[in-house]
C-alpha positions in Angstrom: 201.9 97.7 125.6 204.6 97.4 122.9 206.3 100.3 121.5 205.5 99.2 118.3 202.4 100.5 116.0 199.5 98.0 115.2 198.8 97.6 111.3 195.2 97.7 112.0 194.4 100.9 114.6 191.0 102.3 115.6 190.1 105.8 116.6 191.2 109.0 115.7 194.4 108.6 115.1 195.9 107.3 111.4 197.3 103.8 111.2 200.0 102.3 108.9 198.1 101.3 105.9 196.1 104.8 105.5 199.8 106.4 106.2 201.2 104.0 103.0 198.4 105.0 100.9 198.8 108.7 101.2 202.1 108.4 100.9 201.5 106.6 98.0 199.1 109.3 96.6 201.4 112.1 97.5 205.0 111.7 98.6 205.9 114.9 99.1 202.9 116.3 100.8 201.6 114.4 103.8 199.3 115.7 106.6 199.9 116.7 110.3 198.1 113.2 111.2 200.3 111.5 108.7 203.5 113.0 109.9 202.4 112.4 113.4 202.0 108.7 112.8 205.8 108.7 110.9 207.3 109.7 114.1 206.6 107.1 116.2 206.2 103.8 113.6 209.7 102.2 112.7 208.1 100.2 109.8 206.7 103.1 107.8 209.6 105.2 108.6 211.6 102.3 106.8 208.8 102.4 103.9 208.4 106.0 103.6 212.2 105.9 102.6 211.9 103.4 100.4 209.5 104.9 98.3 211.5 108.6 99.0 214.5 106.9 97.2 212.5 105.8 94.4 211.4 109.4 94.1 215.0 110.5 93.8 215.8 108.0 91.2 212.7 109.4 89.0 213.2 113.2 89.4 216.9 112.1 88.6 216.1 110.6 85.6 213.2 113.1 84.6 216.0 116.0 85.0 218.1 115.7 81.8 218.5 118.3 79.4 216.9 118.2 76.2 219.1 118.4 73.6 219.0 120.4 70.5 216.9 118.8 67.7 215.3 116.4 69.6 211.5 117.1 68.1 213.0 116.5 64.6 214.9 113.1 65.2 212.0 112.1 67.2 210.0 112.8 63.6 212.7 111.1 62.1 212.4 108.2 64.3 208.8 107.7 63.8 209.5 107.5 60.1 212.0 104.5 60.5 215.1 105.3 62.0 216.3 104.1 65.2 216.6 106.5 68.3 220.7 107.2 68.4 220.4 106.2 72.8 217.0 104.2 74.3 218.9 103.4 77.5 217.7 106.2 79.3 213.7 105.7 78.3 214.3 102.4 79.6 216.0 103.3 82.9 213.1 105.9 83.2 210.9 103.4 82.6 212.0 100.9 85.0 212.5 103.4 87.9 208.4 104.6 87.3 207.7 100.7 87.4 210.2 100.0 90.4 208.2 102.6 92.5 204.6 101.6 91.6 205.7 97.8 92.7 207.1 98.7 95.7 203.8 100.7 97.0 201.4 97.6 95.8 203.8 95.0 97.2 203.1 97.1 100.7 200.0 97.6 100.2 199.0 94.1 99.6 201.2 92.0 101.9 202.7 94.6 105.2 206.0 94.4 106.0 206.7 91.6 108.5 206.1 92.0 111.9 206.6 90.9 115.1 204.0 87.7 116.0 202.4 89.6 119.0 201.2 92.6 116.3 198.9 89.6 115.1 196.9 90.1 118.4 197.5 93.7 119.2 196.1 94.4 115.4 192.7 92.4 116.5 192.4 94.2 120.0 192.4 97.7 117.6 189.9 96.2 115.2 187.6 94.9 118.4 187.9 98.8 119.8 187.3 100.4 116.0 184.2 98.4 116.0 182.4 98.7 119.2 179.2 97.6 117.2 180.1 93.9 117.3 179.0 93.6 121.0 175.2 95.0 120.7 174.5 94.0 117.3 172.9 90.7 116.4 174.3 90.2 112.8 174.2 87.2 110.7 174.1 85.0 113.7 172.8 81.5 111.9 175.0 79.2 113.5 175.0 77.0 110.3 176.2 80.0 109.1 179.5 80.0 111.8 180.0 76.0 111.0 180.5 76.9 106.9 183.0 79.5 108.3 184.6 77.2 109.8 184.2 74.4 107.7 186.0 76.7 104.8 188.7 77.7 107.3 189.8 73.6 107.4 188.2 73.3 110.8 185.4 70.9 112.0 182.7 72.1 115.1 182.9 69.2 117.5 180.4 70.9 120.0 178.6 74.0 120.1 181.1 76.6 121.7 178.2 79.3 122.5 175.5 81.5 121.0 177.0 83.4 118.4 175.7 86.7 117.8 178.0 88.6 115.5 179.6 87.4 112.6 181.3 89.7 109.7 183.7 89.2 107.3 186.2 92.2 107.7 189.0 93.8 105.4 192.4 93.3 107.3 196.1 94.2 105.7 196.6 91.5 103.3 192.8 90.4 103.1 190.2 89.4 105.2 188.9 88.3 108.0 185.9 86.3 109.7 184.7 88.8 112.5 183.0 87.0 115.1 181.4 87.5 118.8 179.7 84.6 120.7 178.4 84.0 124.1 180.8 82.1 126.8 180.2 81.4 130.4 181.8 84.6 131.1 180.4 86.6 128.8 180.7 88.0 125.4 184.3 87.2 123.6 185.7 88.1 120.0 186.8 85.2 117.9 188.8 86.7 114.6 189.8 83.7 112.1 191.8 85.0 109.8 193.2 82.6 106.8 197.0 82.6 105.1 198.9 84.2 108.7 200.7 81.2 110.4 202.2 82.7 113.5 204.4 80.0 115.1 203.0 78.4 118.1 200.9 80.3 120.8 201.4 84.3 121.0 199.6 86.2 124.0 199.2 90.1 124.1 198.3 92.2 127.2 197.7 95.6 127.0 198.5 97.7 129.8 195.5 97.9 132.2 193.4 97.0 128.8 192.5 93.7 126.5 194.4 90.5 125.8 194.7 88.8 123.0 195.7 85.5 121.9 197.0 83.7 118.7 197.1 80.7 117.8 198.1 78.5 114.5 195.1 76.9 113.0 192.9 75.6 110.2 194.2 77.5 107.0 195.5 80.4 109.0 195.1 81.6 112.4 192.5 82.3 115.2 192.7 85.4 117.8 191.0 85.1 120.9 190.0 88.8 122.4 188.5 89.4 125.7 188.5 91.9 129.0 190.9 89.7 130.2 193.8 87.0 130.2 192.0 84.7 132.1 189.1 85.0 129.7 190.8 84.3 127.1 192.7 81.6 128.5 189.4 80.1 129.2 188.4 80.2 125.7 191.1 79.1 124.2 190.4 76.0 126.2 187.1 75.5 125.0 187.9 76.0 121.7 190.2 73.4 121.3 188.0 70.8 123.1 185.1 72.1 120.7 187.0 72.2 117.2 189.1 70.3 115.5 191.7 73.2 113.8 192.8 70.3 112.0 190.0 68.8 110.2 191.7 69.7 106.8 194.9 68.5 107.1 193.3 65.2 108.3 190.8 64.7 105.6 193.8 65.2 103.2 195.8 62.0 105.0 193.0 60.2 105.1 192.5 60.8 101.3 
């Protein structure tokens, strides 16, 4: 398994986006399982000081001396008369602003990372919801072919039963959360719109799942299963079943 920490992580331990939102919330006081998860992540460790510099900059700029007389040419100033030096409101100002963009930026879009964290991200959503593979949710499979259908893709041929289907929150939005029935048994099918990986990416994890990512529709697919033959298998049907590039094709045609 890479050295590297998933965005998305399941059980007890924290993962990176619950680490950037307390460290948004309070930068100078994490917890044990925060500091824990700073020790081994290289991205938040590069974020954390990011938004430590910012901090620096604002007590910097909060820490100047008031000057004598200040209440009374600020009651001057309200009356008409121009403040004698605004530069230093505005650099406040900025600096406040500068670190309240930088936290929603990360918040909104992580950092960039490697293309393999695309499928070690789903494996940790598959394991933080175990559900998926006893539940029968939303499983209308004119339900699965508007899913796709809004995903740029086109359903050639049935690919299975589907039994799960969920639309999940992932860094950066959402995703389609799905479980269906192959051959071989049950297999996770995550579509997940506005991420285009280059090529074909495939993740093993050490004596655990495998993953697989390809390009497609208006985003990506991951393929998760027991194993890499498993997946392998599926991707195969899936490409002989769907048509990733029903979109793009309507839009020559047109």
């Amino acid at each position: 398994m890479s050295a590297d920490t998933p965005i998305l992580a399941g059980g007890p331990e924290m993962h990176c986006l619950a680490f950037r939102r307390a460290k948004l919330a309070d930068p100078n006081r994490l917890s044990g399982q925060a500091l824990a998860h700073l020790t081994g992540c290289p991205s938040c460790q590069a974020f954390a000081r990011r938004i430590d510099a910012n901090e620096k900059r604002l007590a910097r700029a909060l820490a100047v001396p008031v000057p004598d007389g200040l209440s009374d040419r600020i009651v001057l100033g309200a009356t008409g008369r121009r403040p004698s030096s605004p530069y230093r409101l505005w650099a406040l100002a900025a600096t406040v602003l500068l670190t309240t963009g930088i936290g929603f930026a990360w918040l909104k879009r992580p950092p960039a990372e490697p293309q393999y964290n695309f499928a070690a991200s789903a494996i940790a959503h598959v394991k933080h919801e175990p559900e998926s593979f006893t539940l029968i949710k939303d499983a209308d499979p004119q339900r699965f072919a508007t899913i796709l259908t809004s995903f740029g893709a086109d359903m050639r041929a049935p690919i299975g039963k589907v039994r799960y289907v969920k639309l999940c929150p992932v860094p950066g939005g959402t995703a389609w959360h799905i479980v269906f029935e192959t051959e071989d048994g049950l297999v996770t099918l995550m579509l997940i719109p506005g991420q285009r990986p280059r090529g074909r990416n495939l993740f093993e994890e050490k004596d655990g799942m495998s993953a697989l990512v390809r390009a497609a529709g208006q985003g990506c697919y991951v393929i998760v299963a027991e194993t890499r033959a498993k997946v392998e298998s599926t991707d195969r049907l899936l490409k002989q079943r769907i048509n990733w590039t029903a979109l793009r094709t309507t839009s020559q045609l047109g």
